[in-house]
PASEBA-1860 file (N, C-alpha, C; in nm, 3 decimals):
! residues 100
1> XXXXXXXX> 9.722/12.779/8.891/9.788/12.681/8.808/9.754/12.541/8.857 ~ 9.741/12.483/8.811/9.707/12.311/8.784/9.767/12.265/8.680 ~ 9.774/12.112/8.676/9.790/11.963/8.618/9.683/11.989/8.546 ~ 9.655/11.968/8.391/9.558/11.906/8.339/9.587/11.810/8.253 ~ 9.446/11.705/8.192/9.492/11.664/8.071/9.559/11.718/7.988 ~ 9.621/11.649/7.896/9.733/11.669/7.742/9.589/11.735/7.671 ~ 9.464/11.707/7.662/9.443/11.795/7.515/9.380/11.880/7.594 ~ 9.327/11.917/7.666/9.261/12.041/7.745/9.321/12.164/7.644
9> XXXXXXXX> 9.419/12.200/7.712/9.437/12.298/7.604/9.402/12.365/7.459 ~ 9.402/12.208/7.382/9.343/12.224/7.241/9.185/12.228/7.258 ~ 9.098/12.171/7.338/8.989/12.171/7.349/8.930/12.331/7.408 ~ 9.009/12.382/7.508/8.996/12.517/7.512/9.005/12.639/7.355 ~ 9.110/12.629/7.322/9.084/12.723/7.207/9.002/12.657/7.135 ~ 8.948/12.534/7.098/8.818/12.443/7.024/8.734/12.572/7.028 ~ 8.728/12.593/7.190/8.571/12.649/7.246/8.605/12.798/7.153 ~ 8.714/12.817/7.147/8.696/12.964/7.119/8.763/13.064/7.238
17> XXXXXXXX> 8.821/12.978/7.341/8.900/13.085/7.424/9.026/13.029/7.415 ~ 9.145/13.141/7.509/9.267/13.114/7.462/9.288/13.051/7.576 ~ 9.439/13.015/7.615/9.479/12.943/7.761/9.633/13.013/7.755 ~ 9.696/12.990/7.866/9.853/13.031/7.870/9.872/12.889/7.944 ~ 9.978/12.847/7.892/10.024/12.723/7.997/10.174/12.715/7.997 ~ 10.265/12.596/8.039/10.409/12.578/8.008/10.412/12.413/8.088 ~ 10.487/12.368/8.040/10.530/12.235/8.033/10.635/12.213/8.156 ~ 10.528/12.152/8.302/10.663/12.117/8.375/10.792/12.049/8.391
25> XXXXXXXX> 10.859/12.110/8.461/10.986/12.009/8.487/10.963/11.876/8.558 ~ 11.064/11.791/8.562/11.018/11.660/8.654/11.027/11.688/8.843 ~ 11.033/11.773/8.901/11.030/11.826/9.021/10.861/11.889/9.055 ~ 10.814/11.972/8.915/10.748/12.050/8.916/10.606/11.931/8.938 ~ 10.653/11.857/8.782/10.561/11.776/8.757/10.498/11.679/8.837 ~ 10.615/11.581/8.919/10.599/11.497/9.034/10.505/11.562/9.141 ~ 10.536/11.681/9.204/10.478/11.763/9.316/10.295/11.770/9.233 ~ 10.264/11.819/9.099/10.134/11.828/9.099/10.048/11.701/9.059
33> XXXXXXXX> 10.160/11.611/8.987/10.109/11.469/8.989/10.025/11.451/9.149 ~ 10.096/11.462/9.287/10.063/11.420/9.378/9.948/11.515/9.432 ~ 9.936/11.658/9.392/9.877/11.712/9.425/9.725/11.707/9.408 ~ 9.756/11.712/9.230/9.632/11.600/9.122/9.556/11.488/9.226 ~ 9.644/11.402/9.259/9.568/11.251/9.302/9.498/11.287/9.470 ~ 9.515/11.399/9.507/9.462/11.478/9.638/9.334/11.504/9.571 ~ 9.331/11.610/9.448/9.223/11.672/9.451/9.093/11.526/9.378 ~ 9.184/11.462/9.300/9.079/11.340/9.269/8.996/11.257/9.337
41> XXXXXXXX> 9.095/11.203/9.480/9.073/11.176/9.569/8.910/11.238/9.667 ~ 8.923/11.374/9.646/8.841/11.446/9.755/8.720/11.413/9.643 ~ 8.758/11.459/9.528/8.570/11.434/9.424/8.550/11.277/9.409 ~ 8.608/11.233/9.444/8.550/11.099/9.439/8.544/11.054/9.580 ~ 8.546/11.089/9.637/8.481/11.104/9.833/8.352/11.145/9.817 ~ 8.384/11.299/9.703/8.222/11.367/9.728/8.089/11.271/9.585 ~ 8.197/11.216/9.547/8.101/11.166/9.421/8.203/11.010/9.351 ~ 8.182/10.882/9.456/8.177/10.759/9.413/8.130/10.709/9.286
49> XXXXXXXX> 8.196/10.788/9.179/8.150/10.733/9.040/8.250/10.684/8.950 ~ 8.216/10.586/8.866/8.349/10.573/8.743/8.398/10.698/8.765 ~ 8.368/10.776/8.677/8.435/10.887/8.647/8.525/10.935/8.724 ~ 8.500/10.983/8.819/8.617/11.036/8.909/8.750/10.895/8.951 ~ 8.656/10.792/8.951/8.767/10.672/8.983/8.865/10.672/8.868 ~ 8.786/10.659/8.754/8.878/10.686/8.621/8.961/10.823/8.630 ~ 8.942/10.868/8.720/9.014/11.044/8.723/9.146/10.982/8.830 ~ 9.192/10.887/8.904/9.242/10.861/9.012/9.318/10.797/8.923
57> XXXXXXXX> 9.288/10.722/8.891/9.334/10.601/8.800/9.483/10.663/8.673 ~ 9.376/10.697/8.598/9.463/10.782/8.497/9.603/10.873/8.564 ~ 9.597/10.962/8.688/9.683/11.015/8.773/9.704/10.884/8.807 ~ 9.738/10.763/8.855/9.823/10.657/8.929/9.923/10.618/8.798 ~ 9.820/10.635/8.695/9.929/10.566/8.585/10.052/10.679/8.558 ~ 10.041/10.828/8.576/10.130/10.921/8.557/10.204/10.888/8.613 ~ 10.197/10.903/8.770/10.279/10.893/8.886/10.382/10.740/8.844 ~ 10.297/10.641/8.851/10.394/10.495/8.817/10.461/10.507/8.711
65> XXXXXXXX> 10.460/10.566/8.602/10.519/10.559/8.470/10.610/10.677/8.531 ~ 10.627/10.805/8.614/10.735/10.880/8.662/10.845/10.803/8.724 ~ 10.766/10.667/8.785/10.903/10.626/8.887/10.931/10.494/8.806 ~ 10.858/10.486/8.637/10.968/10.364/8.617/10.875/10.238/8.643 ~ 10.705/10.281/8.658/10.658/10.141/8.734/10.574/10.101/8.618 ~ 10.510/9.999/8.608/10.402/9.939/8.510/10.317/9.901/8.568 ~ 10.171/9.975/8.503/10.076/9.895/8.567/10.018/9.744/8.585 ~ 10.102/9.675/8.463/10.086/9.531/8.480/10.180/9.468/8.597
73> XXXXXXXX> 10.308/9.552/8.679/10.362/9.521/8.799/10.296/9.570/8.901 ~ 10.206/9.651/8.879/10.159/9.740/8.994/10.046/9.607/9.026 ~ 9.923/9.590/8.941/9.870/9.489/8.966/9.887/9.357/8.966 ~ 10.024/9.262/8.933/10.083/9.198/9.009/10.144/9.184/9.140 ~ 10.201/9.293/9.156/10.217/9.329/9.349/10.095/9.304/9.442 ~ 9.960/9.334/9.340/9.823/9.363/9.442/9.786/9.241/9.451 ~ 9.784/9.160/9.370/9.699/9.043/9.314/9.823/8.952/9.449 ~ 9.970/8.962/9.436/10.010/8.891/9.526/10.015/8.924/9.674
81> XXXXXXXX> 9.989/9.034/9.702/10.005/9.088/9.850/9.803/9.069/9.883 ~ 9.707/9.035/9.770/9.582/9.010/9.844/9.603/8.848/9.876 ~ 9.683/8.764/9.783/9.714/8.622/9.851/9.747/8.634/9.958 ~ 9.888/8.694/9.968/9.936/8.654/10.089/9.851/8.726/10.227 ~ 9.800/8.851/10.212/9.764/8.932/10.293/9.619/8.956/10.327 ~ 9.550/8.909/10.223/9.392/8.957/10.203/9.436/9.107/10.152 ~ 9.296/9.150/10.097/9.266/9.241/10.065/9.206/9.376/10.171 ~ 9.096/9.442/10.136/8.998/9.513/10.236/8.846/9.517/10.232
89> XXXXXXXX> 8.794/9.407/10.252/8.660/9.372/10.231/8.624/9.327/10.340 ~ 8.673/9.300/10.385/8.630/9.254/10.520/8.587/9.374/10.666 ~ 8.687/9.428/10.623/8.633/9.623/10.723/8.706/9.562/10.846 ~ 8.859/9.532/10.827/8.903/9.496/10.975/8.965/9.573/10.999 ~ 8.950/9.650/11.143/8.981/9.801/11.183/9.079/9.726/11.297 ~ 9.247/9.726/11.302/9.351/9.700/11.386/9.315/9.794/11.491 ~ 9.273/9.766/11.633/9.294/9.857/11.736/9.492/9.849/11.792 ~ 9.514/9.756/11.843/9.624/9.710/11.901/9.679/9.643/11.889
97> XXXX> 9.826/9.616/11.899/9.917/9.506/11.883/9.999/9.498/12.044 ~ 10.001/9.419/12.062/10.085/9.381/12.228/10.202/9.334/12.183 ~ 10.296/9.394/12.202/10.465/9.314/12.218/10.449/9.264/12.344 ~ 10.524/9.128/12.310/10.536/9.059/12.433/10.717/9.049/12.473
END
């Protein structure tokens, strides 16, 4: 069992085969939302392309629209935390922090 797209299904019987599926709960759903953005994650490790980024992407918008978020706040948060913070372009790897 897996997360898929909404028309998968219809595109399966398209082909001419059948599918069994069922419609998760919001417990169910949340858990493969996150599970989803794991496995997207790893193919776009193994293959840096739109596509799979667009595969990450599409799962971020599930997940944010579960907790209530918008992606026009999501990329306002980013746009203000790269002001205040920078971004990651630079490749700065924190070894240590000293309390004094």
């Amino acid at each position: 069992m897996k997360l898929v797209r909404d028309n998968i299904p219809g595109i399966i019987n398209i082909s001419g085969k059948t599918c069994e599926y069922h419609f998760a709960d919001h417990d169910e759903y949340l858990a493969s939302l996150y599970e989803k953005m794991r496995e997207e994650l790893d193919e776009f490790i193994d293959d840096p392309s739109y596509e799979e980024a667009a595969d990450m992407y599409e799962v971020l918008r599930a997940i944010c629209d579960l907790h209530s978020l918008t992606m026009v706040g999501v990329e306002s948060v980013a746009l203000e935390k790269r002001h205040e913070r920078g971004a990651f372009y630079d490749r700065i790897i924190l070894e240590k922090v000293d309390e004094k």
